[in-house]
C-alpha positions in Angstrom: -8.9 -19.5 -28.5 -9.5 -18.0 -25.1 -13.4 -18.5 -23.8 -15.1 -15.6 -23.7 -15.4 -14.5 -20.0 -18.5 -15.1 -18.3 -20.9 -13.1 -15.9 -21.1 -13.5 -12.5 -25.0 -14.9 -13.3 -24.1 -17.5 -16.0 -21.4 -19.4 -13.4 -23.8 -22.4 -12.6 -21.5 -24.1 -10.8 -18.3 -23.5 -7.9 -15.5 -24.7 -10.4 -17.1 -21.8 -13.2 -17.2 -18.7 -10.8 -13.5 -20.4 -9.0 -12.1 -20.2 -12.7 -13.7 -15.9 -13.4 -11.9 -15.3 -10.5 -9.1 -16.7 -11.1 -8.8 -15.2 -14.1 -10.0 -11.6 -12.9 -7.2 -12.4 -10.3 -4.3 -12.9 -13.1 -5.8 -9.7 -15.2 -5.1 -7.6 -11.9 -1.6 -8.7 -11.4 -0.8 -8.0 -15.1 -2.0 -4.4 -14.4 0.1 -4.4 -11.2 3.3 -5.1 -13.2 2.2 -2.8 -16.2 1.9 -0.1 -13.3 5.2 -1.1 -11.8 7.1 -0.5 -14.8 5.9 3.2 -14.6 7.2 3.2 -10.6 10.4 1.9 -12.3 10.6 4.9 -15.0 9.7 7.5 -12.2 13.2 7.9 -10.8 14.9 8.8 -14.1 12.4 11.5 -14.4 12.5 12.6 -10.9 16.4 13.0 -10.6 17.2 15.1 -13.3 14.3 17.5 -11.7 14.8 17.4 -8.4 12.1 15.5 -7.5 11.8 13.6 -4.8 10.1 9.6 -3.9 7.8 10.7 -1.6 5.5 13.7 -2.8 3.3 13.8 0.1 0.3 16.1 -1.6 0.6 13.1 -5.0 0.3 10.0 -2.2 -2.7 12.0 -0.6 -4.5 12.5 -4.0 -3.7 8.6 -5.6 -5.2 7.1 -2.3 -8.1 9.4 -2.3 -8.6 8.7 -5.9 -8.7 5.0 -4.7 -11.0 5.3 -2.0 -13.6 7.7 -4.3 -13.1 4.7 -7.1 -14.2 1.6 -4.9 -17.0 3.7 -3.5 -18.4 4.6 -6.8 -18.2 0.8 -7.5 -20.1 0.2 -4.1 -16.9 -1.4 -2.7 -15.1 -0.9 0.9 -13.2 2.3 0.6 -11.6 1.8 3.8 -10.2 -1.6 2.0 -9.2 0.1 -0.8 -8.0 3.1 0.5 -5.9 0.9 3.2 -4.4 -1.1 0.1 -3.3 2.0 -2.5 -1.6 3.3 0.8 0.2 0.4 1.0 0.9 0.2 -2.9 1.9 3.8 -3.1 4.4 3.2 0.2 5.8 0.2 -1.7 6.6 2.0 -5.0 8.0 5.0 -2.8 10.3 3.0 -0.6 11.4 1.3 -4.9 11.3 4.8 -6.1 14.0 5.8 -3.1 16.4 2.5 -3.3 16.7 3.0 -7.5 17.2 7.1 -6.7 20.2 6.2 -4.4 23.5 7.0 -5.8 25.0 3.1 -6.3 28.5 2.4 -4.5 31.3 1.8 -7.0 
């Protein structure tokens, strides 16, 4: 049985708030890969509709989204907003190699 997860105020001790984050830290790469199989799907969608990778007005509106969700949650939007750009060029530049036609 997994522990139930414990708030920041009932960690009395390093090795209690070293193992939250820890497992925060695992949660968030689990949603990284969840979102990276949508990244993966784009390109058969996109193809068949002319669609390109890099929708320039789309990147604009995810990172904004990003910046206006770490300010509501009184975190660094610059941070955030630097890191979604950085995601979002990553899953372009995956979203252009899987679009390529593949040499026979």
């Amino acid at each position: 049985m997994t522990p139930k997860p414990k708030a920041p105020t009932d960690c009395e001790t390093m090795e209690e708030l070293r193992a939250e984050i820890d497992r925060i830290d695992v949660a968030l790469f689990d949603l990284f890969a969840e979102r990276l199989g949508y990244i993966h799907r784009a390109p058969a969608i996109k193809a068949p509709n002319g669609i390109p990778a890099d929708v320039p007005e789309r990147v604009r509106t995810v990172v904004e989204n990003a910046r206006r969700h770490a300010e509501a949650r009184g975190l660094d939007p610059d941070l955030y907003g630097d890191f979604w750009e950085r995601m979002v060029a990553q899953a372009i530049a995956t979203e252009e190699d899987m679009l390529k036609p593949k040499a026979r």
